[in-house]
C-alpha positions as CSV (number, residue, x, y, z in Angstrom):
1,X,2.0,17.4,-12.8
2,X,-1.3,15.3,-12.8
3,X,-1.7,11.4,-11.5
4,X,-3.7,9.7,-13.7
5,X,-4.6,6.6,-11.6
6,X,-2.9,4.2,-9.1
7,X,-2.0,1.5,-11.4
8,X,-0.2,-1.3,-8.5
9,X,1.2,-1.1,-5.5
10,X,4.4,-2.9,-5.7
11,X,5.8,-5.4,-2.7
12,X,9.6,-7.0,-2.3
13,X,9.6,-10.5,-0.9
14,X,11.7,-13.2,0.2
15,X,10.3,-16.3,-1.4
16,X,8.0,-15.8,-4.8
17,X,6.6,-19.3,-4.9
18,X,5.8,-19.1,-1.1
19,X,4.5,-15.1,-1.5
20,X,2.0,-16.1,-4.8
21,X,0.5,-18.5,-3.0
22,X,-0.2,-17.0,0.1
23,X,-2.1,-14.0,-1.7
24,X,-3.5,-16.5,-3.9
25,X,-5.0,-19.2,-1.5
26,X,-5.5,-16.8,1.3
27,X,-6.6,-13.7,-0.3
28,X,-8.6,-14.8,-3.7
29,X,-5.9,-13.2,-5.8
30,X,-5.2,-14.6,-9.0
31,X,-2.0,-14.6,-11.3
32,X,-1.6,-12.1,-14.1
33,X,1.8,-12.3,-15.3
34,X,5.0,-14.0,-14.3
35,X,8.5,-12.8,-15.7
36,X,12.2,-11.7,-15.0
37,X,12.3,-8.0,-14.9
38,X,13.5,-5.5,-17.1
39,X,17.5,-4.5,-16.3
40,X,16.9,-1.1,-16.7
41,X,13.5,-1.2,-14.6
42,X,15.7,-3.5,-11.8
43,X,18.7,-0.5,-11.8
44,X,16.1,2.0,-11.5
45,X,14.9,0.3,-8.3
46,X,17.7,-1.1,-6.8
47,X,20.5,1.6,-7.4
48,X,23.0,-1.2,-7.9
49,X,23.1,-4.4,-10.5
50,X,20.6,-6.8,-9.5
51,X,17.9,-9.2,-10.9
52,X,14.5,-9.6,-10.3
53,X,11.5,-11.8,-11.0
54,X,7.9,-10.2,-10.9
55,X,4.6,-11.2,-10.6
56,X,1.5,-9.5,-11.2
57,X,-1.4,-10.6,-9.3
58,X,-5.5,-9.1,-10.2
59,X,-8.2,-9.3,-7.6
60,X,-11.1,-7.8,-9.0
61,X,-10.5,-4.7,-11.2
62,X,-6.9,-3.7,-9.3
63,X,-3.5,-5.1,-9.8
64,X,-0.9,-6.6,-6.6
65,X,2.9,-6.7,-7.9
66,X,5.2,-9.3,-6.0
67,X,9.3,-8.8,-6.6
68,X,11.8,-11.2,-5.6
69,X,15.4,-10.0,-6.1
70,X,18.8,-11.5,-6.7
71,X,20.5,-10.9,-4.1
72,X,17.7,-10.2,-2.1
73,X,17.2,-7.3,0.7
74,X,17.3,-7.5,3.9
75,X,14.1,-8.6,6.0
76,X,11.1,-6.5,7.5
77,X,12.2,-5.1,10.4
78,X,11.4,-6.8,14.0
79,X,9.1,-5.3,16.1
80,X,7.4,-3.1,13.9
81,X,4.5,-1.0,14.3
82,X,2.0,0.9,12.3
83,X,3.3,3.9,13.3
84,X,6.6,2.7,12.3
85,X,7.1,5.2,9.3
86,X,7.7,2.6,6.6
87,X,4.5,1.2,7.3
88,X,2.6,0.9,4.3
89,X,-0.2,-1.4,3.9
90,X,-2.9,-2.6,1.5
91,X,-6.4,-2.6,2.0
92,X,-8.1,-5.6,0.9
93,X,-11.9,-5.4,0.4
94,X,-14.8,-8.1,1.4
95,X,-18.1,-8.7,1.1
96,X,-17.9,-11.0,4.1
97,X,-15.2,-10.3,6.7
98,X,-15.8,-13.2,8.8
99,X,-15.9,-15.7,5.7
100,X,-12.4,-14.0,5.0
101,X,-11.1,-13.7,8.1
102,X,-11.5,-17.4,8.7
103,X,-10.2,-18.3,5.5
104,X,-7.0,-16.3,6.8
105,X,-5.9,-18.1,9.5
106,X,-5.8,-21.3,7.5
107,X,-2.6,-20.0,5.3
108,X,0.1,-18.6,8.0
109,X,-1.1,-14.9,8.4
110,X,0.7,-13.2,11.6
111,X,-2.0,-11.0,13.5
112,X,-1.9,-7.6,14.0
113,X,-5.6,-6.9,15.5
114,X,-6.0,-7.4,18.6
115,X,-9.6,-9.9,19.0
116,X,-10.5,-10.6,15.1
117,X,-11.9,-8.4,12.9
118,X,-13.3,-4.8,14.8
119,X,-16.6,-2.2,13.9
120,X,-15.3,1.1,13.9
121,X,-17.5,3.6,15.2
122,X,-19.1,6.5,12.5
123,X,-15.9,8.9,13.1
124,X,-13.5,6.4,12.2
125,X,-15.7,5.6,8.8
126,X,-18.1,2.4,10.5
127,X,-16.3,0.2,8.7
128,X,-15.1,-2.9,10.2
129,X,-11.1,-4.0,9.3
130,X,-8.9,-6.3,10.5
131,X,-4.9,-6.1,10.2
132,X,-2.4,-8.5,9.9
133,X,0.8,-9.9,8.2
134,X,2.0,-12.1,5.2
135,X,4.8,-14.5,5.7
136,X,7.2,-11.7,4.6
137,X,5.5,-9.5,7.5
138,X,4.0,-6.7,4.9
139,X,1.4,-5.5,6.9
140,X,-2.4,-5.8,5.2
141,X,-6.0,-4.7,6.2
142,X,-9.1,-6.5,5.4
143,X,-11.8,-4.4,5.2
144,X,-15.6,-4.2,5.0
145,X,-17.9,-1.5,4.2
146,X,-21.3,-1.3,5.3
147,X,-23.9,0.0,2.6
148,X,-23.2,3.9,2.2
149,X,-20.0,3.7,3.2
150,X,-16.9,3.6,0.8
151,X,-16.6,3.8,-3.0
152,X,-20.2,2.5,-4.1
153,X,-18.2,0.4,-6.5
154,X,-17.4,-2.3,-3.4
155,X,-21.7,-2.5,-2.8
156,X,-22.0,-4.0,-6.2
157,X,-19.1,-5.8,-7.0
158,X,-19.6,-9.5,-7.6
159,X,-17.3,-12.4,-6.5
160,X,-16.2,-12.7,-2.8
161,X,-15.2,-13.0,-0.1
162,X,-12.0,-11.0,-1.0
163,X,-13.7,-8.5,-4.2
164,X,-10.4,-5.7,-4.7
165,X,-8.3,-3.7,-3.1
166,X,-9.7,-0.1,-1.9
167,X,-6.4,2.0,-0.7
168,X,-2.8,1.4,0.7
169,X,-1.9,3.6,3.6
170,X,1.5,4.9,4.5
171,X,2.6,6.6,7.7
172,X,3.9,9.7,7.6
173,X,5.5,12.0,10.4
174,X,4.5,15.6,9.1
175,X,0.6,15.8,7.4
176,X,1.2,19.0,6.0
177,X,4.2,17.9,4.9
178,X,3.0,15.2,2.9
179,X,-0.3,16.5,1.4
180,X,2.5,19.2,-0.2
181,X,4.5,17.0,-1.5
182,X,1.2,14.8,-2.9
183,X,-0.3,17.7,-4.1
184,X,2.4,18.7,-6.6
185,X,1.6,14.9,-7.6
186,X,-2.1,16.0,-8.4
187,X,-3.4,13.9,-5.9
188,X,-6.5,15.7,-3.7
189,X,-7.7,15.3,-0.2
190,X,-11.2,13.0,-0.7
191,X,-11.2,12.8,3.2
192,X,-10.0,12.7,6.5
193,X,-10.6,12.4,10.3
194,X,-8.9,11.5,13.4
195,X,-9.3,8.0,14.7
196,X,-8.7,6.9,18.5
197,X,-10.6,4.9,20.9
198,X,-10.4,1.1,21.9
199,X,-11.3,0.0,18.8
200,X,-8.3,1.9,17.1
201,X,-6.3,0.7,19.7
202,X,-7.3,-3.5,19.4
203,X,-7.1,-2.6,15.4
204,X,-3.7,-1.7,15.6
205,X,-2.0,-3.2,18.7
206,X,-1.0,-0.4,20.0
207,X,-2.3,1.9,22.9
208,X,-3.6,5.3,23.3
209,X,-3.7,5.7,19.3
210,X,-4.6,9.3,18.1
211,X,-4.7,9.0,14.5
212,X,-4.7,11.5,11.9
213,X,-6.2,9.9,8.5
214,X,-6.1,11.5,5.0
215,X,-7.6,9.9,1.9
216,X,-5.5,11.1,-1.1
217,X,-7.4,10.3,-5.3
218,X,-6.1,12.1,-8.0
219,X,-9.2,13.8,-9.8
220,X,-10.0,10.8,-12.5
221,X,-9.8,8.0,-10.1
222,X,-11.0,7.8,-6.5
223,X,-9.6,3.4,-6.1
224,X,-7.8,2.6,-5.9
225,X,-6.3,5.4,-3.7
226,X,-3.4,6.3,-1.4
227,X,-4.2,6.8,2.5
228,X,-1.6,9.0,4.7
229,X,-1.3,8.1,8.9
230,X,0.0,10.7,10.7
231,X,0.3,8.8,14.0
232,X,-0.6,11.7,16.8
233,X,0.3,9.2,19.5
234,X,2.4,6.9,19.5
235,X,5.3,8.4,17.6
236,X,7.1,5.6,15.6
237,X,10.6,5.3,14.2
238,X,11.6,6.7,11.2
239,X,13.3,4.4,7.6
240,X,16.9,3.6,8.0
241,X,19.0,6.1,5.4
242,X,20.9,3.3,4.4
243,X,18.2,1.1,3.2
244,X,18.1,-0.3,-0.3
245,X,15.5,-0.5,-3.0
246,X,15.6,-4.6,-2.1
247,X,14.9,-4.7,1.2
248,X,11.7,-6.4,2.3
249,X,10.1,-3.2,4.0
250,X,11.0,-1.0,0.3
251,X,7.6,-1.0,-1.1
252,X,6.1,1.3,-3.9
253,X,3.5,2.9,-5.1
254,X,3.0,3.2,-8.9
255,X,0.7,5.8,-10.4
256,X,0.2,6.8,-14.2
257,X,1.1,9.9,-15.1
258,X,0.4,12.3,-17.9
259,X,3.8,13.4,-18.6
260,X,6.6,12.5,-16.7
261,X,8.9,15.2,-18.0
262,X,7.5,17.5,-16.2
263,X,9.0,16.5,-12.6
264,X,11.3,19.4,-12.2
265,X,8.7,22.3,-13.0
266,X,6.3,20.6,-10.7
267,X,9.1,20.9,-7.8
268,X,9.5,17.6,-7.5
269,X,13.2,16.1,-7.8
270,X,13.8,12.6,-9.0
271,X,16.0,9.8,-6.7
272,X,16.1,8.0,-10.3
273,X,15.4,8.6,-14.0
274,X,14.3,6.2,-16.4
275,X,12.5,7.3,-19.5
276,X,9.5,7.9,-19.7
277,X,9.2,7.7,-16.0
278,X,10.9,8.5,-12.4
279,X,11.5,6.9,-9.0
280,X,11.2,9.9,-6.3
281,X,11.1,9.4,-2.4
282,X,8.4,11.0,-0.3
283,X,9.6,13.5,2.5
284,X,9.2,10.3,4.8
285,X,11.1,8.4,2.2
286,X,8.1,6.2,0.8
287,X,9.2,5.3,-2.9
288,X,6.5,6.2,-5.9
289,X,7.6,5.5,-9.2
290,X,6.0,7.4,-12.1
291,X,5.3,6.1,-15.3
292,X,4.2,7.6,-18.2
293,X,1.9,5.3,-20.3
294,X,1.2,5.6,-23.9
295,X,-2.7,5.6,-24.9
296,X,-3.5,2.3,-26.9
């Protein structure tokens, strides 16, 4: 089947007021769109009978969903890690890291890094990133990219110090596995590398980090894209099977699509159907929902 484009990545929280304006005052986002979500769209999710409210947040040219549900989920878990396989963060791009990363610890971020904000060295990309957590504990990434690095789109873009989003990365326990399972999506490799060293290390609080990173873009649109860590070193755990759409950790990915009916002939099965789209799991059980979107 082909992936048209990332359209949101999509994040369950506790609190809606509390999550809005954390991503707004600390982060630059701004709100799109505020409203109780569809039944059928909630079902599809969920599994089960349960409300939601959603808001859709814009910084720059790409879109940040927040979802609060009724009854809610249960809460990240403790103790995680990035190598934790239902890691999944978001890359937030900036035009000036330490203007952003100041700005950050004035609205309740929980750290991640290890020593502020750290330069990569050329094998790992030379950018520099940072990583830490919103009040509901999803794990984010700010991120700078020196001239020649990244999409060229992040040299020019105006605004700051928080300009768009770049990528959201998800661990993963088999690569191979997962660039099968993306491919049939239509998504290509655009890059990859292994990343270790101290640096890796303070970036993600862990130690001895061997880090397999793969840059996934379907063919029409490089960001924003989807990043896969195969974690090497450490090994981390894997979802709980009996988790729920709700839960705090349950986060999606949402890509267009050309024509969702073709899910079955492109091998991939569906956890959910709703026309004209699907909810399917990932082999690490990382939920992307497919939506097939009429041309205006």
């Amino acid at each position: 089947m082909t992936v048209l484009r990332l359209l949101r990545i999509s994040l369950n929280v506790g609190d809606l007021r509390r999550a809005i304006a954390f991503y707004r005052d600390a982060l630059g986002f701004a709100v799109a769109a505020e409203q109780d979500a569809n039944p059928d769209w909630a079902r599809l999710i969920a599994g089960t009978e349960a409300r939601c409210r959603t808001a859709r947040l814009r910084l720059g040219r790409q879109e940040l969903e927040l979802v609060a549900w009724d009854p809610p989920g249960t809460k990240y878990p403790p103790d995680s890690t990035a190598a934790d396989l239902w890691f999944q963060h978001v890359a937030i791009v900036t035009n000036d890291i330490e203007a952003a990363y100041q700005r950050l610890q004035q609205h309740g971020m929980t750290p991640i890094t290890r020593g502020g904000p750290q330069n990569l060295p050329p094998a790992a990309g030379a950018v520099v990133a940072y990583k830490f957590r919103d009040p509901d504990m999803h794990p984010l990434e700010l991120i700078y990219f020196p001239p020649g690095a990244g999409d060229p789109a992040w040299q020019s873009a105006a605004g700051g110090p928080t300009i768009g989003i770049d990528h959201s990365a998800l661990s993963v326990s088999n690569a191979e596995h997962s660039l099968a399972f993306y491919g049939r999506l239509g998504l290509g490799v655009r890059s990859r590398q292994i990343n270790s060293g101290p640096e890796q290390d303070r970036l993600d609080r862990l130690s001895n980090v061997a880090l397999d990173v793969i840059g996934l873009s379907p063919a029409t649109s490089i960001t924003p894209h989807v990043e896969l860590l195969c974690y090497q070193a450490p090994r981390g755990r894997a979802f709980d099977p009996n988790r729920s759409g709700r839960d705090i950790a349950a986060s999606r990915l949402i890509f267009q699509v050309e024509d969702a009916g073709v899910l079955q002939a492109s091998g991939v099965s569906a956890e959910a159907k709703e026309e004209p789209g699907a909810l399917i799991l990932d082999p690490d059980g990382h939920a992307i929902m497919l939506l097939e979107i009429p041309e205006q």
